[in-house]
N, C-alpha and C positions, 0 to 999 in steps of 0.2 A: 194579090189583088183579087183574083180567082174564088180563091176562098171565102175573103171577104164579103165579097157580093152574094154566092153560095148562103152563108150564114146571115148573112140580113136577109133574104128571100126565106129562107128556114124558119125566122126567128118570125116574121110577118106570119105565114102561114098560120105559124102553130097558132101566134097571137089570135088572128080571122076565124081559125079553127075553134078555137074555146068558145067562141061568141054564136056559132053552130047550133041551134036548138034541134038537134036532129030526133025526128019521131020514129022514123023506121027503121028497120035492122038496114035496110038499104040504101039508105042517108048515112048513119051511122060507117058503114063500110067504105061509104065512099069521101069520108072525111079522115077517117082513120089509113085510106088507100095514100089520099095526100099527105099528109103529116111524116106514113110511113116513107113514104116516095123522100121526102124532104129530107130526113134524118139519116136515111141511107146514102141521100147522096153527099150530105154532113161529115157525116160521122165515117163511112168507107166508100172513098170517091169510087162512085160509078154503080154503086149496087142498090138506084131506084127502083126497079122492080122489084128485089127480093125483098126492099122496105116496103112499098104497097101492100106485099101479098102479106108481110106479117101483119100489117096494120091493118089493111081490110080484117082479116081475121078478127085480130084486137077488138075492132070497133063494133062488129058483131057481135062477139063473147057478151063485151061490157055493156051493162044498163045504167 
């Protein structure tokens, strides 16, 4: 049940996420921080931070 709730909170974000018109590298970072946060805790229970910090990254890089 854990999971499930996880994964529909995951699947919302990303959803809110795309709809983000982000201008700055620093919007961009901190959309990509969340997302990152999300999928870490998805995809390998417990490792939000080490999601973030790739996804702030990500979010940066990408224009």
């Amino acid at each position: 049940m854990r999971r499930l709730i996880t994964l529909i909170a995951a699947s919302s974000t990303l959803g809110l996420g795309a709809c983000i018109k982000a201008d700055t590298d620093l919007e961009r970072a901190a959309v990509g921080a969340v997302i990152g946060c999300a999928a870490g805790e998805v995809l390998v229970e417990g490792r939000c931070v080490e999601g973030a910090i790739v996804g702030a990254g990500v979010g940066v890089l990408t224009n």
